[in-house]
N, C-alpha and C positions, 0 to 999 in steps of 0.2 A: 759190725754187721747186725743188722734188727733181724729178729726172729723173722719179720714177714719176709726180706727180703731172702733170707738163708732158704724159706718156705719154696717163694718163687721159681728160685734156683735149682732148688729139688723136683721142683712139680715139670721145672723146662730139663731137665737132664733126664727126668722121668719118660716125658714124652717125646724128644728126641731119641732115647735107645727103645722105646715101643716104635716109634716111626725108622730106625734102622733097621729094626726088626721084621718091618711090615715090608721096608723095601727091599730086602731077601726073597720076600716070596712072592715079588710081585713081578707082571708082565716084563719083558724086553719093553715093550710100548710106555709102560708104566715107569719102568728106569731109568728111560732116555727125558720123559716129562718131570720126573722129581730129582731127580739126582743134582742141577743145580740146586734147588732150593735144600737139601737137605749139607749139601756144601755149605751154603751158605749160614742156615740151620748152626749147624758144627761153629763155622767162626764166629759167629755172633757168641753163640753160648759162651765159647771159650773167653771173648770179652766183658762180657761178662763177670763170667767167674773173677778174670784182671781187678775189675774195678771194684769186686763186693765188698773189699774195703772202703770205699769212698761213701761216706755217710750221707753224703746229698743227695742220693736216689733213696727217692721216695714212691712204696707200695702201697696201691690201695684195695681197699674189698672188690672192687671191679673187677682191678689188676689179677687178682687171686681167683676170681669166678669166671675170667676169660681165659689162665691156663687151663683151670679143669675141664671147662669145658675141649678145650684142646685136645687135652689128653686121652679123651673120648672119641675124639673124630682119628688120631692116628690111630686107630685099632683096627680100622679100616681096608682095605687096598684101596676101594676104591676113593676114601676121603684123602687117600695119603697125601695127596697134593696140596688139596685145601689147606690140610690139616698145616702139612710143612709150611705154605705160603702166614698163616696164621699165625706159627711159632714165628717165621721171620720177623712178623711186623710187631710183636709182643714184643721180642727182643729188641728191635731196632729203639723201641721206646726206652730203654735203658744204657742202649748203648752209645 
């Protein structure tokens, strides 16, 4: 596993348990609109993690400067949705 991508992984498990954290306190309204995506969120991560052995995924300085910024926007309630839709498609890119 490349330090960047162990990075990545960090930086998405990071902002996953800040965006489960956000959805704790956030509206009924707000739960019923994120609660798939943070679903989703979860099993992505989790494949993730599966594959961090497979050396063919390749991270780049983008890759790294589009989690942080993420990480940023789930501290939110109100971006929480963004936020998660954004981890989704981060991840999708690896999975």
């Amino acid at each position: 596993m490349s330090q960047t991508l162990g990075a990545l992984i960090a930086d998405a498990q990071e902002a996953y348990a800040t965006a489960a954290v956000t959805y704790q306190s956030a509206t009924i309204d707000q739960k019923v609109a994120t609660k798939p995506d943070l679903d989703k969120a979860a099993s992505l991560l989790q494949s993730l993690l599966a594959k961090q052995l497979d050396s063919a995924i390749e991270i780049d300085d983008a890759d790294m400067a589009e989690m942080a910024n993420l990480r940023q926007q789930v501290n939110d309630a109100a971006a929480l949705q963004q936020g998660l839709q954004a981890l989704v498609s981060i991840l999708l890119k690896f999975v």
